[in-house]
C-alpha positions as CSV (number, residue, x, y, z in Angstrom):
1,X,-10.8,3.6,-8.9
2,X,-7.8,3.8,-6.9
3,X,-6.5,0.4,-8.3
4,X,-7.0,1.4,-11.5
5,X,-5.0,4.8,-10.6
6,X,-2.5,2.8,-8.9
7,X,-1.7,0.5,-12.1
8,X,-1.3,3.5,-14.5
9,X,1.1,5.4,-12.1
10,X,3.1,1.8,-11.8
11,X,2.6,1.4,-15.8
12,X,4.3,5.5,-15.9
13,X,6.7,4.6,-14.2
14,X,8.2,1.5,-16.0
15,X,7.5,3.4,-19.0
16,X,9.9,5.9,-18.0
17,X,12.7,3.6,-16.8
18,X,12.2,2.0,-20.1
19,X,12.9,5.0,-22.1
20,X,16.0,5.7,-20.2
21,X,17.1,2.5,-19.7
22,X,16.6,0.7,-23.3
23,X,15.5,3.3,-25.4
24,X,11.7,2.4,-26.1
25,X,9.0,5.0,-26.3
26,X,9.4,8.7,-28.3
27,X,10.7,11.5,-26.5
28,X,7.2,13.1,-27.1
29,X,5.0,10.2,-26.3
30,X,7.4,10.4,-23.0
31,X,7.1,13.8,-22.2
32,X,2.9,13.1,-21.9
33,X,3.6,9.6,-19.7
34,X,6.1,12.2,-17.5
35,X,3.2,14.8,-17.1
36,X,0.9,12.3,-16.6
37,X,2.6,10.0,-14.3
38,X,3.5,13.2,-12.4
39,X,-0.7,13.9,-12.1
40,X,-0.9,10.2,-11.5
41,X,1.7,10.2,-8.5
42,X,0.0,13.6,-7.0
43,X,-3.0,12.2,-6.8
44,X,-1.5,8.9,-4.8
45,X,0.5,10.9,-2.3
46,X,-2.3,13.4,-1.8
47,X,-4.5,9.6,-0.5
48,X,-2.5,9.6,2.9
49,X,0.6,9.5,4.5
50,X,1.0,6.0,4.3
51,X,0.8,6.7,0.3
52,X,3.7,9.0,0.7
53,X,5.4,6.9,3.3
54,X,5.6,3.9,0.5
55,X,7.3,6.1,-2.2
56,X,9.5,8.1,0.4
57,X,10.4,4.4,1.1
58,X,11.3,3.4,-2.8
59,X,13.3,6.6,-2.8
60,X,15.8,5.3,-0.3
61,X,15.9,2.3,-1.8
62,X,16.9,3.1,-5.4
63,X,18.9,5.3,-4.0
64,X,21.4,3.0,-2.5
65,X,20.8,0.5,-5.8
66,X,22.2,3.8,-7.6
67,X,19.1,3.9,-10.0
68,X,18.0,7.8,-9.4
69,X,20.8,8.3,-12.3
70,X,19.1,11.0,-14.2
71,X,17.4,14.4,-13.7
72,X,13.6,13.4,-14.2
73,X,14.4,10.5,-11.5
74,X,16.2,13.3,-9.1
75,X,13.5,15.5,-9.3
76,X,10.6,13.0,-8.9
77,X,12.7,12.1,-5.9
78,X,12.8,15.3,-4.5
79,X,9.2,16.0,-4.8
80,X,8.5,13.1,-3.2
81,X,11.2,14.0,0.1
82,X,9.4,17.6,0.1
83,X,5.7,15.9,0.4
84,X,7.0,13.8,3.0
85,X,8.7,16.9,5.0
86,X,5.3,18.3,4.5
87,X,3.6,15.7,6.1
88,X,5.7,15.4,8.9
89,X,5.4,19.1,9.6
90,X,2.0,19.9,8.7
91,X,0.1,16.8,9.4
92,X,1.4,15.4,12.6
93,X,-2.3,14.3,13.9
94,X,-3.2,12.8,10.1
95,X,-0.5,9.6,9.8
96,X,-3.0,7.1,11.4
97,X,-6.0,8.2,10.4
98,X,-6.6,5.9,7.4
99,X,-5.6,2.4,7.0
100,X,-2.0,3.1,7.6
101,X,-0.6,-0.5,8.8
102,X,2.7,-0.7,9.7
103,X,3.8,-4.1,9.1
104,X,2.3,-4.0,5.6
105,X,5.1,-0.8,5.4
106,X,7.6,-2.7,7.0
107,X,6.8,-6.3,4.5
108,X,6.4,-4.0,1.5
109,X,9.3,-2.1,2.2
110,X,11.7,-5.4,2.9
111,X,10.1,-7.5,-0.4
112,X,11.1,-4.4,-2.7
113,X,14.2,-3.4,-1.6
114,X,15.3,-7.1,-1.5
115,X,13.6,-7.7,-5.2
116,X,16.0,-4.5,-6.6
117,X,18.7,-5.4,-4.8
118,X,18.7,-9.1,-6.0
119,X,17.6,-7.9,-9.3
120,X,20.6,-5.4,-9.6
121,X,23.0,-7.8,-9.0
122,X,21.1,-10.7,-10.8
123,X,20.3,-9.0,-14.1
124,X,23.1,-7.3,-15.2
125,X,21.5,-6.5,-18.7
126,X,18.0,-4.9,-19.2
127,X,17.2,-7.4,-21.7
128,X,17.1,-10.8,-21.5
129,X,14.6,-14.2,-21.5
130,X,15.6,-14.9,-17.9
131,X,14.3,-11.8,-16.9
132,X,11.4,-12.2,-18.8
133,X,11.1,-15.2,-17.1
134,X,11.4,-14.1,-13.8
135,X,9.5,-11.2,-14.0
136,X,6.5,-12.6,-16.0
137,X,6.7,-15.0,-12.5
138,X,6.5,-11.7,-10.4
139,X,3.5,-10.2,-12.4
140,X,1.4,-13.7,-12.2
141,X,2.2,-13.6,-8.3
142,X,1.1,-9.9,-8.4
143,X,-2.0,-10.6,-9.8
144,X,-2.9,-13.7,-8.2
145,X,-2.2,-11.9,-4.8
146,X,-4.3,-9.0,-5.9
147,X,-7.4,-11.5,-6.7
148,X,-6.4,-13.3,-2.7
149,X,-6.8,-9.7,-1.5
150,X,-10.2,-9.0,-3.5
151,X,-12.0,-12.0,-1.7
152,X,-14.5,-11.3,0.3
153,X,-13.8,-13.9,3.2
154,X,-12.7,-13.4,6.9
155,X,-9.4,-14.6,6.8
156,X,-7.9,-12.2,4.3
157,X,-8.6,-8.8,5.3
158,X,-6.5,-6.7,3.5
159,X,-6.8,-2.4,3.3
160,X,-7.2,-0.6,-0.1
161,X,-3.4,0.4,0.8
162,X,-2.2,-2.8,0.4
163,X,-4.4,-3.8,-2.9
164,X,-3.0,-0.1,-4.6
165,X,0.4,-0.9,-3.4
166,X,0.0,-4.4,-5.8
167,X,-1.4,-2.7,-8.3
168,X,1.3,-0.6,-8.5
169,X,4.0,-3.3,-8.8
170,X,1.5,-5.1,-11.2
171,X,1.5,-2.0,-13.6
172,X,5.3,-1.8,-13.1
173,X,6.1,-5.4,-14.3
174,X,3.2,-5.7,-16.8
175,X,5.0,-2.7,-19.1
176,X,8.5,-4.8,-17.8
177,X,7.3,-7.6,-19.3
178,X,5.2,-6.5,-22.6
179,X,8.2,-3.7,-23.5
180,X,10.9,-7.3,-22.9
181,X,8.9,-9.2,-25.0
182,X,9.1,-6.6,-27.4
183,X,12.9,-6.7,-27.4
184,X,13.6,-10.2,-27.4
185,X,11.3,-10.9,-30.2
């Protein structure tokens, strides 16, 4: 269920970007993916710290990328910080209580602030078949890593952290690369 969760809040997201960024979706059909990716992403911080600790992450990171350019994105961001703050003072006995793995933070956290870096200074426009390209090659890796982490086999052992975390990535890209497609066709 959590997967599932996971690729809708990804899937908000990108809707949301998209709207902003190259003008797809209605403002009303917007306004419902807003309110629901804000249920979505409640819901995901509220599964652990680690949860939290993944967003608080993508925060700084588009941060420095300049893409929290609008007032939806600032205030998603500060809702986000305040969870975090909330954790850290509230919860202090909680952080490792789950599946909370720290390299997986550290990988996850390297891979995507390396991807929207690259990607900012690859991709200058939002539309394009190279990007389609490359980001139809990011969704099949997504979801081909997402099957590896669903085997049931003793050499890959991965938490439901890390399968949500590719889910959301998967739901990001697959809206990247349906709403492209759109565009270039």
């Amino acid at each position: 269920m959590d997967n599932i969760i996971s690729f809708l809040l990804g899937n908000s997201i990108k809707m949301v970007d998209d709207h902003y960024d190259i003008n797809m979706y209605d403002k009303d059909f917007i306004k419902i993916v807003k309110f629901i990716g804000f249920i979505l992403l409640s819901y995901w911080n509220n599964l652990g710290f680690e949860y939290n600790l993944f967003f608080f992450l993508e925060v700084i990171i588009c941060y420095f990328v300049n893409q929290i350019d609008n007032d939806f994105y600032k205030n998603m961001s500060l809702y986000i910080i305040i969870i975090f703050i909330s954790y850290c003072l509230f919860y202090k006995k909680k952080y490792f209580v789950h599946e909370f793995n720290i390299p997986n933070i550290i990988f996850y956290f390297i891979s995507a602030f390396i991807l929207i870096f690259i990607e900012s200074k690859l991709f200058k426009e939002d539309i394009s078949k190279l990007k389609f390209f490359c980001r139809f090659g990011i969704l099949f890796i997504g979801f081909s890593y997402f099957i590896l982490l669903n085997l049931k086999n003793d050499i890959i052992k991965q938490s439901e952290f890390s399968k949500n975390i590719v889910m959301v990535f998967n739901g990001y890209f697959f809206i990247s690369v349906t709403n492209i497609y759109k565009k270039i066709n």
